[in-house]
N, C-alpha and C positions, 0 to 999 in steps of 0.2 A: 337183095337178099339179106334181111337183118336177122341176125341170132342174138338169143338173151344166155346171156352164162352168169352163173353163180363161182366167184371167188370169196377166197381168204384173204387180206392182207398180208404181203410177208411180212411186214414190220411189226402190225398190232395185232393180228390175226383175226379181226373184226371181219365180220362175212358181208359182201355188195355186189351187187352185177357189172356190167359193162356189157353194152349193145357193138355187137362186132358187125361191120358191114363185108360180109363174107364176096359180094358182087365186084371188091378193088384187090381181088388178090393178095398176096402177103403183104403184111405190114409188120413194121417195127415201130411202135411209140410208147411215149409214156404220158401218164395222167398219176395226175395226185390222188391219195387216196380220199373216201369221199368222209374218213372219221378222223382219220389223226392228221391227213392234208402232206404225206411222205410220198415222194415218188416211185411210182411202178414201174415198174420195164414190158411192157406187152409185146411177146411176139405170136403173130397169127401165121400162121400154116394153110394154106389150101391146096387141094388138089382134086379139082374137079367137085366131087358129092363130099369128100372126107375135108375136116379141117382138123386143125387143133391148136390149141391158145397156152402158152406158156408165161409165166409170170416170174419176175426176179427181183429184188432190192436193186435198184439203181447202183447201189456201192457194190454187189457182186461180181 
């Protein structure tokens, strides 16, 4: 089960996706951003049909 999401950057606030694989449960990682190359904090949520994806500065 892949989901497409639209984010901001919190650093540069440049807009890009990330392809979430919703089928492994929660996740905590991070990925650099794909314009200024700063790193994100991703945290995924699931709960059965509902998820949801929170984003952080790494320095937060």
């Amino acid at each position: 089960m892949l989901e497409v999401e639209r984010y901001h950057c919190p650093y540069c606030g440049e807009p890009a996706e990330a392809v979430l694989d919703l089928s492994a449960g929660d996740q905590c990682y991070i990925e650099d951003c794909p314009v200024c190359c700063r790193p994100i904090v991703f945290e995924l949520r699931t709960d059965g049909v509902a998820w949801t994806l929170e984003l952080r500065r790494e320095d937060d």
